[in-house]
N, CA, C and O atoms as a DFTB+ gen file, in Angstrom:
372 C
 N C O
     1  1       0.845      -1.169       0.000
     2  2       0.000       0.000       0.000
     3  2       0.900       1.244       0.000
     4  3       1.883       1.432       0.716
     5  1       0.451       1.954      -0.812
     6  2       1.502       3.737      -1.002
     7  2       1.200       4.179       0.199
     8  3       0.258       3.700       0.831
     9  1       1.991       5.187       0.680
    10  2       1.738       5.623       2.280
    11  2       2.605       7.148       1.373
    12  3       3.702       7.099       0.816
    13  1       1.884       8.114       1.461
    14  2       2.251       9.826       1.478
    15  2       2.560      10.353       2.770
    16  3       1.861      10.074       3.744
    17  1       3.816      11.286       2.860
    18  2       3.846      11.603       4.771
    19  2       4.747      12.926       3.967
    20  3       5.641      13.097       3.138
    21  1       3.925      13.595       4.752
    22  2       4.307      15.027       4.438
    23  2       4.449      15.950       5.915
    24  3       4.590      15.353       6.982
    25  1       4.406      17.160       5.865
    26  2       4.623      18.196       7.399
    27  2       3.290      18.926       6.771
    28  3       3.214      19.122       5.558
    29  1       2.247      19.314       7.676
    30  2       1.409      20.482       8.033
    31  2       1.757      21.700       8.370
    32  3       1.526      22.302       9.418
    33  1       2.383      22.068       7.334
    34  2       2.584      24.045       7.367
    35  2       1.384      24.690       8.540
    36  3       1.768      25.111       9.631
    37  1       0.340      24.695       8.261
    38  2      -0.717      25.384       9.418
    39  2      -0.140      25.116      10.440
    40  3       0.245      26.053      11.139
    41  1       0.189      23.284      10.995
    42  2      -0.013      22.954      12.282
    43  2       1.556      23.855      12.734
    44  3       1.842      24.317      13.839
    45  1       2.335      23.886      11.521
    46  2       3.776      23.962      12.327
    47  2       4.413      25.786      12.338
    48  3       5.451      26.358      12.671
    49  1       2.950      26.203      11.711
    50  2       3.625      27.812      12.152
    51  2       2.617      27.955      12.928
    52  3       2.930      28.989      13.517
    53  1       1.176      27.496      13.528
    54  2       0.936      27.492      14.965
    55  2       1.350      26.771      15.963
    56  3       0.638      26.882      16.961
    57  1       2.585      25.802      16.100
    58  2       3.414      25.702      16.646
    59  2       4.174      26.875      16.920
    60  3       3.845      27.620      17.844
    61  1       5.233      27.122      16.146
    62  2       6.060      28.272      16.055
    63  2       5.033      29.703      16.606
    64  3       5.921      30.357      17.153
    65  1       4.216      30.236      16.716
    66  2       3.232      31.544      16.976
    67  2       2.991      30.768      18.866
    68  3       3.189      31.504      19.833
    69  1       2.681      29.684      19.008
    70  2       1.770      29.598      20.383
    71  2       3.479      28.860      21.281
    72  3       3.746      28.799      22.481
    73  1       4.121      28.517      20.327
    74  2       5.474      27.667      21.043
    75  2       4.557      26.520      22.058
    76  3       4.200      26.336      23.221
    77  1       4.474      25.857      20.513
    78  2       3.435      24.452      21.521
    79  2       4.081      23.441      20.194
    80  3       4.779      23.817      19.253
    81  1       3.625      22.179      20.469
    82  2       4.564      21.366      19.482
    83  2       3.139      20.156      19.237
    84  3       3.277      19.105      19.863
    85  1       2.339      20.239      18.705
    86  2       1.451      19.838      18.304
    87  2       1.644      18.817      17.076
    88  3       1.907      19.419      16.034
    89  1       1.573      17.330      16.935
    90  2       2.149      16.623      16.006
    91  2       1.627      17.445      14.178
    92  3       0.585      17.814      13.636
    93  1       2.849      17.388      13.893
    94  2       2.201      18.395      12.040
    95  2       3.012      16.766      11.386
    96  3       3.477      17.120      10.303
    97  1       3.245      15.720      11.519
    98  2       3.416      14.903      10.596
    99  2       1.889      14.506       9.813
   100  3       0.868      14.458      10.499
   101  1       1.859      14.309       8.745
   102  2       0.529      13.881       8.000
   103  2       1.195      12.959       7.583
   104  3       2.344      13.049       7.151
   105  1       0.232      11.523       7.712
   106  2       0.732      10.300       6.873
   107  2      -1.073       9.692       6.514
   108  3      -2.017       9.358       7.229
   109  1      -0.846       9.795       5.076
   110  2      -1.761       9.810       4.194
   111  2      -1.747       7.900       3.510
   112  3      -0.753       7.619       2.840
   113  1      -2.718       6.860       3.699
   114  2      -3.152       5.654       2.947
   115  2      -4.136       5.436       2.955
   116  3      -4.765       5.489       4.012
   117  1      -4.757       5.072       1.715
   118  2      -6.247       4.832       0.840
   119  2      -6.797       5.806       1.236
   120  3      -7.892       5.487       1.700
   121  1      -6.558       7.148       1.316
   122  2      -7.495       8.402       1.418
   123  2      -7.711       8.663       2.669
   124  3      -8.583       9.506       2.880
   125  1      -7.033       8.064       3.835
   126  2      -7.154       7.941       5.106
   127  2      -6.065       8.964       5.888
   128  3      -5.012       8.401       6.184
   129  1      -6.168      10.430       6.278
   130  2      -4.828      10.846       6.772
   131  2      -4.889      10.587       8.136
   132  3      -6.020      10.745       8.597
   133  1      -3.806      10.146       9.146
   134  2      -3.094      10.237      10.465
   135  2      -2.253      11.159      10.552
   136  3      -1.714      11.654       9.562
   137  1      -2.016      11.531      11.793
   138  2      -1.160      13.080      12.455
   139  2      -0.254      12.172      12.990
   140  3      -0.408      11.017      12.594
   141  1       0.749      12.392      13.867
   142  2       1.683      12.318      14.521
   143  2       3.341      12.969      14.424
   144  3       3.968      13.330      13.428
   145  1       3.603      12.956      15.375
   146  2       5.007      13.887      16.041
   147  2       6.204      13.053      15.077
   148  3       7.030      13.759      14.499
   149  1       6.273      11.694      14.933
   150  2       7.502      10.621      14.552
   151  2       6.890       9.528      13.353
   152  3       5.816       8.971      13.581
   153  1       7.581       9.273      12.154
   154  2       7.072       8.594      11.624
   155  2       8.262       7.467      11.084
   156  3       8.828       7.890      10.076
   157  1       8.615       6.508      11.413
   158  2       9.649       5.438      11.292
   159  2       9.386       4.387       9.992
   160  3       8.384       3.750       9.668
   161  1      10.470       4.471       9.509
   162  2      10.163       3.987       7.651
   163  2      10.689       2.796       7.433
   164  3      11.840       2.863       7.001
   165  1      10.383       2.018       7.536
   166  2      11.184       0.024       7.874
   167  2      11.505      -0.324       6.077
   168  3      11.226      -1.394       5.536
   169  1      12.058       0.706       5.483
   170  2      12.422       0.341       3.737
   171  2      12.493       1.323       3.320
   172  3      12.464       2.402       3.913
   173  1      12.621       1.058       1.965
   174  2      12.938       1.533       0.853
   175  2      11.723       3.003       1.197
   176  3      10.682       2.842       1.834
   177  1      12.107       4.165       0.696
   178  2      11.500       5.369       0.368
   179  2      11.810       6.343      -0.436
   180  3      13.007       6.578      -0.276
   181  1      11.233       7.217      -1.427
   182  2      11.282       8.264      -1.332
   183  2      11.085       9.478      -1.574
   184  3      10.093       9.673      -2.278
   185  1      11.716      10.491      -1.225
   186  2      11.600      12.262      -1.272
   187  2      11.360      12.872      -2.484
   188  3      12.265      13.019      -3.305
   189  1      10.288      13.222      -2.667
   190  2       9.224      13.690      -4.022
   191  2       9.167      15.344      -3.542
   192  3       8.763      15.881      -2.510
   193  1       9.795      15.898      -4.856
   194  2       9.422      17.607      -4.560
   195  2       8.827      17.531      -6.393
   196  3       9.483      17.274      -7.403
   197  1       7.400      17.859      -6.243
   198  2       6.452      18.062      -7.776
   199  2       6.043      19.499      -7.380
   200  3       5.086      19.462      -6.606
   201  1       6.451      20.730      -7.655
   202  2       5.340      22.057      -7.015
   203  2       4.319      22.179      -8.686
   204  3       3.162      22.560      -8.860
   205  1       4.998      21.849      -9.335
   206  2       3.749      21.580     -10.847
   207  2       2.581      20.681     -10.636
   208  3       1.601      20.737     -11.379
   209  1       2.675      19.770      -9.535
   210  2       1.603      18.938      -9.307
   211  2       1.673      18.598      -7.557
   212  3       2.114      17.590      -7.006
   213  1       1.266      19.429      -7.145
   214  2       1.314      19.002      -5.329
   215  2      -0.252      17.952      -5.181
   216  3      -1.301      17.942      -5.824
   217  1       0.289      17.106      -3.939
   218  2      -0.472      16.282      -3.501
   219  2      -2.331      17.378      -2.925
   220  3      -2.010      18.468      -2.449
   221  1      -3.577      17.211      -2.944
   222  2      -4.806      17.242      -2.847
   223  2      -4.759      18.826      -1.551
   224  3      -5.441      19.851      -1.554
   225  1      -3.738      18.402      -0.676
   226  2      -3.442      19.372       0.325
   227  2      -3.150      20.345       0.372
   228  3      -3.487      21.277       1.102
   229  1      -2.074      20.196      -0.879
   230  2      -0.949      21.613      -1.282
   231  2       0.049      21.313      -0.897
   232  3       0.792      22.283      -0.748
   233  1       0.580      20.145      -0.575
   234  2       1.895      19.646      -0.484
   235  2       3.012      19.738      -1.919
   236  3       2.630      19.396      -3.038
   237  1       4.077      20.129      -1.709
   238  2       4.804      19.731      -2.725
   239  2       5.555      19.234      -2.854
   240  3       6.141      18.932      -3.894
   241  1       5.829      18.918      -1.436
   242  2       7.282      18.568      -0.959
   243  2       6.711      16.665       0.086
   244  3       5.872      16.621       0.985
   245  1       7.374      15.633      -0.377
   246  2       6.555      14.867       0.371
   247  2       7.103      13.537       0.367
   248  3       7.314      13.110      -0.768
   249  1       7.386      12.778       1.291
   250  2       7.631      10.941       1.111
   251  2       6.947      10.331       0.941
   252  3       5.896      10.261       1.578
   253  1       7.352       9.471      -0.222
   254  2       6.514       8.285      -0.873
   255  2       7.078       6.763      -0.004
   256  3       8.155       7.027       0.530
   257  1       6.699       5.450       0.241
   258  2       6.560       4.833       0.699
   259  2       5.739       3.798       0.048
   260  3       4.779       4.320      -0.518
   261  1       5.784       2.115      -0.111
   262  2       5.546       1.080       0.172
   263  2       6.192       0.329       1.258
   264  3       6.215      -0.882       1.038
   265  1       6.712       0.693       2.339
   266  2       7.558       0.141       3.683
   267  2       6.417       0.355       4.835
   268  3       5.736       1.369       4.993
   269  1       6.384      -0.675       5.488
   270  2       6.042      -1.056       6.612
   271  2       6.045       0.485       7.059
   272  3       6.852       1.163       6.423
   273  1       5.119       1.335       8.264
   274  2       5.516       2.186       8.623
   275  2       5.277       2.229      10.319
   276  3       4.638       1.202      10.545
   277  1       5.466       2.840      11.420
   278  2       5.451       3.158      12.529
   279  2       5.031       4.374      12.799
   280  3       5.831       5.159      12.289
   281  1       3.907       5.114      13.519
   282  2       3.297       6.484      13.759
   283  2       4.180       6.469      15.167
   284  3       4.324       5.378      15.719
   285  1       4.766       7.640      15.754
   286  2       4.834       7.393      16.731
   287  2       3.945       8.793      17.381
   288  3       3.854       9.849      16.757
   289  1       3.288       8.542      18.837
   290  2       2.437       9.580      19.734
   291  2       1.475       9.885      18.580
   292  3       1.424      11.056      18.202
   293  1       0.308       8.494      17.664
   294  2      -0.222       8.927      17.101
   295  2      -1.869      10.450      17.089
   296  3      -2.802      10.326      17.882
   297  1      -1.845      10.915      16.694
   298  2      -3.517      12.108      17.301
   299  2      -4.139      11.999      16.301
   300  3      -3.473      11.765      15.292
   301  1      -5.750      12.127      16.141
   302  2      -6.590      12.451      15.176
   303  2      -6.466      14.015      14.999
   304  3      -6.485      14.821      15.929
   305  1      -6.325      14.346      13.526
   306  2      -6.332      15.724      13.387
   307  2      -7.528      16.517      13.873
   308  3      -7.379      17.711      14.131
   309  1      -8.744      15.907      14.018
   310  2      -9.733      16.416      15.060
   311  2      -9.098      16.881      16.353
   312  3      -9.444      18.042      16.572
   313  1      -8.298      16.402      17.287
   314  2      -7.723      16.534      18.608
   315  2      -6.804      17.669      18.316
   316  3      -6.929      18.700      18.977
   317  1      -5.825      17.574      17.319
   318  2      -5.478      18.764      16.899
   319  2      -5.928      20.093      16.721
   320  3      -5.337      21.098      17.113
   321  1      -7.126      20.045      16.043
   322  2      -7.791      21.404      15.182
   323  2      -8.577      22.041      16.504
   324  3      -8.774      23.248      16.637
   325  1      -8.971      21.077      17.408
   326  2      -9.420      21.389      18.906
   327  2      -8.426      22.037      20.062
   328  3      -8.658      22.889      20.920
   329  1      -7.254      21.308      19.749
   330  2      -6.551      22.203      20.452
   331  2      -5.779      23.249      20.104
   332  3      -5.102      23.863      20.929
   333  1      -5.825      23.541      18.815
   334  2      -5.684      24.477      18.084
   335  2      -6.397      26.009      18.635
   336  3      -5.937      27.065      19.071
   337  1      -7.493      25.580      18.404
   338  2      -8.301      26.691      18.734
   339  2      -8.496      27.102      20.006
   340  3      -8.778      28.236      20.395
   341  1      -8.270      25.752      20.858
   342  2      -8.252      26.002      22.456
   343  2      -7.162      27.275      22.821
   344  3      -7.336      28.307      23.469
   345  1      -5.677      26.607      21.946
   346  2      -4.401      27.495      22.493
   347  2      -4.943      29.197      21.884
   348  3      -5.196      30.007      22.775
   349  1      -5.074      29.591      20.655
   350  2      -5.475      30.593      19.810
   351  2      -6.617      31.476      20.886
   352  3      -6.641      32.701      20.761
   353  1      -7.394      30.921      21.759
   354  2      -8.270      31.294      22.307
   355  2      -7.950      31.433      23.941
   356  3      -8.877      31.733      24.695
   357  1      -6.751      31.228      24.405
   358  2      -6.588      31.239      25.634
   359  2      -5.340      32.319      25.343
   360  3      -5.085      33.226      26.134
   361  1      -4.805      32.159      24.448
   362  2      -3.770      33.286      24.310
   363  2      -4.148      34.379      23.635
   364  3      -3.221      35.180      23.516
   365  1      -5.337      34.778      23.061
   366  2      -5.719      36.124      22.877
   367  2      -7.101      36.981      23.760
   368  3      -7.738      38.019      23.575
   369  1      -7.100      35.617      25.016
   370  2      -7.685      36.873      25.709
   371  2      -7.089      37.393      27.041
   372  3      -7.563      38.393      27.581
């Protein structure tokens, strides 16, 4: 199965703005994305830069994969986008 794993620009310059470290790994199979902080690659991979054709997200920059993979401290980007707004909202009032 192809496995796409890219970084979340949003998640990682509201990282950088709140200095919170919120997992921005995206790892993308059968249309299915997962978040997490660590992503461990048991093979063969690799490093795809297309900006003429970025991945559905706006990725352009991104690892390709058929290897076994490992999420590590996996989160639903729901838990994310929640605490997203939690931090955004406790630090501007």
């Amino acid at each position: 199965m192809k496995t796409l794993i890219h970084i979340n620009q949003t998640v990682i310059r509201h990282n950088k703005k709140y200095s919170n470290s919120l997992p921005a790994c995206r790892v993308q199979q059968n249309n299915k994305s997962r978040y997490c902080k660590e992503v461990i690659i048991d093979g063969p991979s690799k490093l795809v830069y297309n900006p003429d054709n970025p991945l559905s997200c706006g990725a352009k920059l991104w690892i390709e994969t058929e290897s076994i993979i490992e999420l590590v401290d996996e989160v639903p980007y729901s838990e994310i986008a929640v605490n997203m707004k939690k931090i955004k909202s406790g630090v501007s009032k």
